[in-house]
MARMAR-81219 format. One line per field, with one value per atom (N, C-alpha, C): x, y, z; residue in one letter. Coordinates in steps of 0.2 Angstrom, whole numbers, plus 5000, padded with zeros to 4 digits. Each point is the difference from the previous one (the first is absolute). Last residue first. Layout:
N
px (X_...)
py (Y_...)
pz (Z_...)
residuo (a_...)
***
This chain:
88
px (4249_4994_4994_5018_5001_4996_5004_4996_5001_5010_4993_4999_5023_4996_4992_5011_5001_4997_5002_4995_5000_5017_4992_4997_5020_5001_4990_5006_4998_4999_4995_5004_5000_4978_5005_5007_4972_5004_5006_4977_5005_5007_4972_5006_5006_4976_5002_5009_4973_5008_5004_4974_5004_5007_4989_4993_5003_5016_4995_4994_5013_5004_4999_4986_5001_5004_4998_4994_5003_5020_4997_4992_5004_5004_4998_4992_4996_5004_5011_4992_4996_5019_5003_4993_4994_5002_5005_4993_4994_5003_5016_4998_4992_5011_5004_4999_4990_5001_5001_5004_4992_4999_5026_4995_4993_5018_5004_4996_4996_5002_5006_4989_4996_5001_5017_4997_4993_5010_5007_4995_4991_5002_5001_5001_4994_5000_5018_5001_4995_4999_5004_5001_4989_4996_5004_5013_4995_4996_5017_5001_4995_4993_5000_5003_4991_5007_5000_4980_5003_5005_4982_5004_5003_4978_5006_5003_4986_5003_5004_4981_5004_5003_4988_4998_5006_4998_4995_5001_5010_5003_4995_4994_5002_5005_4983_5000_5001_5010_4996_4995_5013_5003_4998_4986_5004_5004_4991_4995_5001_5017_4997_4995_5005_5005_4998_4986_5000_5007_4998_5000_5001_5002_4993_5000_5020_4997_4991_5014_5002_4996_4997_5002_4997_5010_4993_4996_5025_4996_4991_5016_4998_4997_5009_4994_4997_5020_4993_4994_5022_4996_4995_5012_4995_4998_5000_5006_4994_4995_4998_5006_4997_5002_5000_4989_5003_5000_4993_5004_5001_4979_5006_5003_4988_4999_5005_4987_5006_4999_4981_5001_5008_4988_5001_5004)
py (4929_4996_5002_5014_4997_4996_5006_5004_5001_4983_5001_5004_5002_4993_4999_5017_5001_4996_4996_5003_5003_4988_4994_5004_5012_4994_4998_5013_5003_4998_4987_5003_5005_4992_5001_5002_5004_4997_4997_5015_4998_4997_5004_5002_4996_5009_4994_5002_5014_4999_4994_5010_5003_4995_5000_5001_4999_5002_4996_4998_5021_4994_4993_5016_5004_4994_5004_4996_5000_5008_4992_4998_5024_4996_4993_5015_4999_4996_5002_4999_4996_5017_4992_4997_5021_5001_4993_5006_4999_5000_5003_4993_4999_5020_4994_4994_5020_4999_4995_5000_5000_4999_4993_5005_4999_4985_5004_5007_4978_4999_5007_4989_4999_5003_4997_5006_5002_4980_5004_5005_4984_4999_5004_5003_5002_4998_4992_5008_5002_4979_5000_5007_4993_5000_5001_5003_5005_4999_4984_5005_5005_4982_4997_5006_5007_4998_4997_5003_5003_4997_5003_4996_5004_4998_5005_4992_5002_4994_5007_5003_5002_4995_5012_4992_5002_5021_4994_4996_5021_4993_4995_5023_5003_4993_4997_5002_5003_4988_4996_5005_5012_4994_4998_5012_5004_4995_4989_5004_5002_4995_4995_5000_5018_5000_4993_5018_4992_4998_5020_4999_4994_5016_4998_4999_5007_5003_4999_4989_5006_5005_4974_5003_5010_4987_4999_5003_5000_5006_4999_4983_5004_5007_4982_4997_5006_5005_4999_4998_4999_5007_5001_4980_5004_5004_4986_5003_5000_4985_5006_5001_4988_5000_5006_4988_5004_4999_4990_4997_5008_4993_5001_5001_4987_5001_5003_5000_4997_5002_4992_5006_4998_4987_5000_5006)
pz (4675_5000_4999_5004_4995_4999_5021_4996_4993_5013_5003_4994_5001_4997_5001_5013_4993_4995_5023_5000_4992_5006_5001_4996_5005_4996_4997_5022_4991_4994_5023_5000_4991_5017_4997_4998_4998_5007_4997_4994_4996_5007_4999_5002_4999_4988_5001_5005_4998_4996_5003_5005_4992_5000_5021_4995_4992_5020_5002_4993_5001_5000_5000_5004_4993_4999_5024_4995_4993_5011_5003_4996_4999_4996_4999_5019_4991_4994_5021_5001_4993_5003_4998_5001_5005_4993_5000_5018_4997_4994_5015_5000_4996_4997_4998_5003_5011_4993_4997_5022_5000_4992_5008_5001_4998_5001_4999_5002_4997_5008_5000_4980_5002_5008_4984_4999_5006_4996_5004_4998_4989_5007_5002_4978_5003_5006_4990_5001_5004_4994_5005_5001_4984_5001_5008_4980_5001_5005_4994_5003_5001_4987_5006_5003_4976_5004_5007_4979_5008_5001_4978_5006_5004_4981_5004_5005_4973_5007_5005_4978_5005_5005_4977_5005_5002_4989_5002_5001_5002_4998_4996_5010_4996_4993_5019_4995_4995_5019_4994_4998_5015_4995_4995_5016_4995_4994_5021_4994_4995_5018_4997_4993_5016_4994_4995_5015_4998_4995_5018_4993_5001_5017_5000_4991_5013_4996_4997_5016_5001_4996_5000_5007_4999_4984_4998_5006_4998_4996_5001_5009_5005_4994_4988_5004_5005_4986_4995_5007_5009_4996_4999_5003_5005_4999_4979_5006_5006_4977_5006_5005_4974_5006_5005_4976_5004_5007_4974_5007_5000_4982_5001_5008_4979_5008_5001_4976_5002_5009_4984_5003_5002_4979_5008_5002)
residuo (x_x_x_x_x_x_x_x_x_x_x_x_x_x_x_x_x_x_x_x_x_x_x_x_x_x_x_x_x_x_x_x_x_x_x_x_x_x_x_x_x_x_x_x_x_x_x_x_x_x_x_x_x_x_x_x_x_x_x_x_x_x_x_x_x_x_x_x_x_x_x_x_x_x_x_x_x_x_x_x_x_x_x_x_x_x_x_x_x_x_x_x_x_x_x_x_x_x_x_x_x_x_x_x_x_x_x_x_x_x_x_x_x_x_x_x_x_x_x_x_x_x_x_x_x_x_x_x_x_x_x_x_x_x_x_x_x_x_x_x_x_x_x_x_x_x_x_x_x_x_x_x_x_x_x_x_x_x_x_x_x_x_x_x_x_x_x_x_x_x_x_x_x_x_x_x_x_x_x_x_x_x_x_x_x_x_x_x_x_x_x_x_x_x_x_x_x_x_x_x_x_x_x_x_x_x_x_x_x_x_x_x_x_x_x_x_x_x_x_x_x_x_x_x_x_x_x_x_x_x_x_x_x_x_x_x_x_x_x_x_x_x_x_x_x_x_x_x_x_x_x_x_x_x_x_x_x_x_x_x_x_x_x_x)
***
């Protein structure tokens, strides 16, 4: 059986997909193979506040939120929790 493996998306990472016109998703799994992404509940508040920042970067959190939407689980949370979650 394939091992699955956890990653975590910054904002970063998510606005590069944006920027740079690269599946990162894609890339991931496979470079990873099988693949869980996650997201920080922070990240998707960031994308908020981004979204009302300018014409660029709001298309570029845009694309994120889908990406975010389609692919990744948001992790919500104090650190504690959010530790233990990913461990599961």
């Amino acid at each position: 059986m394939e091992k699955l493996n956890k990653v975590v998306l910054d904002t970063n990472m998510l606005l590069a997909i944006g920027e740079l016109k690269i599946d990162v998703i894609e890339e991931l799994e496979k470079e990873l193979g099988r693949t869980e992404f996650f997201v920080p509940e922070e990240v998707t508040k960031e994308l908020e506040k981004l979204k009302k920042t300018g014409r660029t970067k709001k298309v570029n959190a845009e694309i994120a939120e889908k990406i975010i939407e389609k692919h990744c689980r948001i992790l919500k949370g104090k650190k504690k929790k959010l530790i233990n979650e990913w461990k599961n």
